[in-house]
Every structure is written in C-alpha cells, then in structure tokens.
N, C-alpha and C positions, 0 to 999 in steps of 0.2 A: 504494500500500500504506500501511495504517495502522493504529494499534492505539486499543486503548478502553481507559482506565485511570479509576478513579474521580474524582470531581473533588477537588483536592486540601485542606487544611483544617491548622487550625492543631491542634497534638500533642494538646490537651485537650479536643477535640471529634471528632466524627463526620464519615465523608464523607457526602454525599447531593446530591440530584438532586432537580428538580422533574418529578411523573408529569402527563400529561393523555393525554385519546384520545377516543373516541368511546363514545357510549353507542346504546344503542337501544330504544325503549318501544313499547308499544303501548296506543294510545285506548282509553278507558274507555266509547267511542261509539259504536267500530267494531263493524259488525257483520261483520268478517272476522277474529273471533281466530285463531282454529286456521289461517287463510292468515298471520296477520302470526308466528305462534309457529312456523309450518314457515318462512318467510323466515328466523327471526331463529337459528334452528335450521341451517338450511344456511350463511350468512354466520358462524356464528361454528363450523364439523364443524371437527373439523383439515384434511382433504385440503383446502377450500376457504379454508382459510387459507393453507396450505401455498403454492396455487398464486398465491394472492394475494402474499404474502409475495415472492415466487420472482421475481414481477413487474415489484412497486415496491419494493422494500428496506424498507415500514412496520416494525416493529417489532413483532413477535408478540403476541396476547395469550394465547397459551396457553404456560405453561412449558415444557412439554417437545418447543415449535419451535424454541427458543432452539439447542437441541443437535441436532435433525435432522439426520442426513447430508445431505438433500437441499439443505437451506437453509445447511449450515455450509459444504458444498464449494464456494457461491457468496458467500454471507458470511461468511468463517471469523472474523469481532469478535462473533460473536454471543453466544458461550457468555460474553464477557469481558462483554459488553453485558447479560445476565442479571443477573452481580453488581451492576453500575449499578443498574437496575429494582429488584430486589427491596432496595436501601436508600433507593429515593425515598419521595417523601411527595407526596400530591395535593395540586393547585394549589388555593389558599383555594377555600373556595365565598361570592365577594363577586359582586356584580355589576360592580364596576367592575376585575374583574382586569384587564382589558387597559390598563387606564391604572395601573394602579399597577406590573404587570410594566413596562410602557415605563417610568418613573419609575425602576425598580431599573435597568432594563439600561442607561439614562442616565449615573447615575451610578456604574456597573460600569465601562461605558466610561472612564469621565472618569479612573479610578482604574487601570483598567490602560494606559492610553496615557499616564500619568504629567502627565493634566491639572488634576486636584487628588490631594490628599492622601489613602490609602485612607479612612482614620479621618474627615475633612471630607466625603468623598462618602458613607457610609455613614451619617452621623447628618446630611446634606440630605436624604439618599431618603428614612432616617422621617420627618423632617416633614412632607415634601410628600409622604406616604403617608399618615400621621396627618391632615395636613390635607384629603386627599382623601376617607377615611374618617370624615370626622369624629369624629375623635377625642381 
C-alpha cells in the first residue's frame, strides 16, 4: 500500500512533475488513412483504455479514467495521481533529453544521498546541461 502526494517544493514556488507518453501519427504517404485513423481511434475509445489501463497500471490519458470505479477499485492512487498530471509540464522538446534528464537525475542523486551539496549539485547539472546544449 501506498499513496501519491505531489512532489514537494520550496513555500515560494509550485509543485510539478515532468509529463511524457506516447504519441501516435499517421504518414503523409500512407495510403491507408481511414485504417490508420480507425486504429488510432480504437487505441485511444475509453473501454480500450480502460482494459489497457486495468492490465498494466500505465497511466490514463483520458481524465475521466483517473476516477473510474473500474480502474480506482484496483488503483485506488489514481484520482490523487490526476492532481500530479494535470500540474506537470512536458519534457523539453530537445533532442538530447535523455542525456540531459540523466545529467539532472545524477546530480539529484548526489544531493539527496547527501553526496554533495543541494545548491553545488544543482548549478553542476546546469553546466553540464548548458554545456550539452550548447549554451
């Protein structure tokens, strides 16, 4: 048993959370629109969420799965997991996120295992965030 609470934050700022998930398009080439737009149509009805959801614990993309009886009686963190979601903010759109996320979670690490100093691990990650970005 467990619970979901927002992530926590210093008295003059906000909580938030970083968003990512999955997207889904369809070619500009295809010559199967109406097959890829009924796929993309059944993958995202609710009931097929629902059963999805039910499955593997993902994380709804429709709001009002969050509070289903079906999905709450098995996941009852979910409705608390809503408020998390709707204060996030999507993950940059860089190309090098996964090396700059690793670079934060480094020195995240470093600072809550009390191996450096919050404030020294916070202004290493921008550097060598800035220096990865070239910036």
């Amino acid at each position: 048993s467990f619970a979901i609470k927002p992530m926590i934050h210093a008295p003059e700022h906000a909580s938030g959370a970083c968003q990512g998930g999955w997207g889904m398009g369809i070619s500009a080439t295809t010559k199967h629109s109406e097959e890829a737009w009924e796929v993309i149509r059944f993958f995202t009805s609710e009931d097929t969420q629902r059963k999805f959801i039910l499955e593997t614990g993902y994380v709804p993309s429709l709001t009002s799965l969050f509070n289903d009886p079906q999905i709450v009686a098995k996941y009852n963190h979910y409705p608390e997991l809503l408020k998390v979601v709707e204060s996030s903010a999507l993950r940059p759109p860089i190309s090098q996120y996964a090396q700059a996320s690793d670079i934060l979670q480094r020195y995240l690490s470093a600072a809550f295992t009390g191996k450096m100093q919050p404030e020294k691990a916070m202004k290493a990650a921008a550097r060598e965030t800035r220096a990865l970005l070239k910036l």
